[in-house]
N, C-alpha and C positions, 0 to 999 in steps of 0.2 A: 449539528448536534446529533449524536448516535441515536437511534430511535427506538423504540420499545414497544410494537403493538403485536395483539394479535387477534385474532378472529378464529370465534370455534359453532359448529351447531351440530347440537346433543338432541336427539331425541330418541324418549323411550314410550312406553304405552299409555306414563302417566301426563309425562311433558315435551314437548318443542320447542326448542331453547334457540335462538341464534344471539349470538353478542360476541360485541366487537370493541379493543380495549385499544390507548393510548395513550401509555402512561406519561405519558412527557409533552399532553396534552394544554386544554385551557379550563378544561372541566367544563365542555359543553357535553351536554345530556340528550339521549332520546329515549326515554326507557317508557313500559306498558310488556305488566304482568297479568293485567286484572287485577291486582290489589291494588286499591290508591295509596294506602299509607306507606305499603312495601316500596310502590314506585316514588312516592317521597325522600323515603330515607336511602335509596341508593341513588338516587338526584345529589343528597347531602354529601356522599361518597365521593362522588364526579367533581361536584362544586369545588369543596372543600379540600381535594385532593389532589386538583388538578389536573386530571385524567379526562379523557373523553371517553366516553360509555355510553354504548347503543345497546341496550337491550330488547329483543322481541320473544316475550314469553307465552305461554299456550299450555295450560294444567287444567286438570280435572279440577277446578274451581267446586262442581257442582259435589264433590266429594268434601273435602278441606282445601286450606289454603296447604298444608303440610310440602306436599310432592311437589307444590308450583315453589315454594321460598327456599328449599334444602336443594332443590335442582339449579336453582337460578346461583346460590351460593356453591354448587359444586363447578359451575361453569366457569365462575368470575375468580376461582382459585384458579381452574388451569387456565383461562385467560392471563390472570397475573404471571403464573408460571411458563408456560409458556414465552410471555412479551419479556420477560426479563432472561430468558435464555440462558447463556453460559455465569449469568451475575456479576462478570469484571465490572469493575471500579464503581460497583454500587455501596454508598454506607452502610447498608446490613439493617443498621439498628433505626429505630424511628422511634417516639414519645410521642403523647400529648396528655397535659390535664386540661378538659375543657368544659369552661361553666355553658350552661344553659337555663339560665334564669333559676328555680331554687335547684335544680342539679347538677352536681359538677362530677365528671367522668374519666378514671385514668384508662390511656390505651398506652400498650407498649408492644413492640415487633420487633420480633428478632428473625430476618429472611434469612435462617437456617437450615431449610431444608429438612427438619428436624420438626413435623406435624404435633403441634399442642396449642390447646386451650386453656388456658385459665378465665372462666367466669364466673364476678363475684357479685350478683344483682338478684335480687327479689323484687315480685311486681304484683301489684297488691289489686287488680282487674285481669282476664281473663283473656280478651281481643284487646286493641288499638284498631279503630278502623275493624274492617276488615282482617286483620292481623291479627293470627293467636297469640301473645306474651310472647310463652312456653319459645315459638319459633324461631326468637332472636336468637339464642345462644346457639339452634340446628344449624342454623345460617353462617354463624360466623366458625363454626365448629368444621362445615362443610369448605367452608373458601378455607382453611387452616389446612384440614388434609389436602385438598387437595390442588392448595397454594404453596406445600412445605411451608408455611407461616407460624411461629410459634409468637402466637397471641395472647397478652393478660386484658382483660377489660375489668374493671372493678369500679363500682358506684358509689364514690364517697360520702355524695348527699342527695338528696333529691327525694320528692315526693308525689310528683306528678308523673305518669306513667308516660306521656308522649315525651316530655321532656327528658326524662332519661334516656328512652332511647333514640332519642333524637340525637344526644348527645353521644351516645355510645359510636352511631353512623358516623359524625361528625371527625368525633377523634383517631376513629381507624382511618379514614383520609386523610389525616394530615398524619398519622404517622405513617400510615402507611407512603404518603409522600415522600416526607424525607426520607426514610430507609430508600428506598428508592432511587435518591437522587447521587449524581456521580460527584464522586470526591478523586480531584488528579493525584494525591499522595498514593493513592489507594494502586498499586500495582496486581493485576489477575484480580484476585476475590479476598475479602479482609476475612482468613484465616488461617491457621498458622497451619491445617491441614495441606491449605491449598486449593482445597474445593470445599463448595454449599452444595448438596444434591440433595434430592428427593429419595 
């Protein structure tokens, strides 16, 4: 099977980033940010994605968590980008709507190359853990640009704060899996351009 990894390490004056991607992994995990709950929900990622994901981060913690969760998700886009490389015969497009006890969460990808976010969630506490709210949409905002991933996440139901974004990590994994995954019909890259670029 064609393989899909890659390995990058980013550091700047606020972070030190090493991580290392396999998309076509088993969704084993070694990750440690300093944030527990941040290191949970990209475990969720891994898991549910089927990816192997190492990450070893290092942030001005003593500041916010800000610089250590928008760094980590600027990494794990061009790890994505990167390991996906030229994008022949990948689906492109990936779904999920996925409950998580009272919350149920849509993710949708479209690996076009073409950087956007759509997030539709309000969160009614301030942290998770150690985790600012506010962070989740930087996060996934950060791995969009600079994954070229054009992302919707929107939160149908839900009222429990861990729970939804539980669910939000959940369902970018598994769509972001599928898009991911190789379709033989699929000749070069499914567009009638001819190319997905950055």
């Amino acid at each position: 099977m064609l393989e899909r990894k890659a390995q990058i390490h980013r550091k700047t004056n606020e972070t030190d980033i090493n991580m290392s991607i396999n998309l076509y992994g088993s969704g084993i995990s070694h990750i440690k940010t300093g944030i527990g709950f941040f290191d949970h929900m990209l475990t969720h990622i891994s898991k549910h994605g089927f990816m192997d994901l190492n990450v070893e981060a290092k942030g001005d913690l003593e500041v916010d968590c800000h610089h250590t969760v928008e760094d980590v998700g600027i990494v794990l886009g061009q790890c994505i980008a990167k390991a996906l490389g030229d994008k022949k015969g990948i689906k492109r497009y990936g779904s999920m709507i996925l409950p998580m006890e009272d919350a149920l969460v849509l993710c949708a990808i479209d690996i076009s190359g073409r950087p956007y976010l759509g997030f539709d969630a309000e969160f009614t506490v301030d942290k998770v853990g150690e985790m600012d709210t506010e962070m989740v949409e930087e996060f996934f905002r950060a791995v969009c640009i600079h994954g070229g991933l054009n992302v919707h996440i929107k939160v149908l139901s839900g009222k429990n704060n861990h729970h939804i974004i539980e669910a939000m990590f959940k369902a970018f994994g598994k769509a972001l899996d599928e898009a991911t995954q190789l379709d033989s019909r699929i000749e070069g890259v499914l567009s009638t351009k001819g190319i997905l670029e950055v």
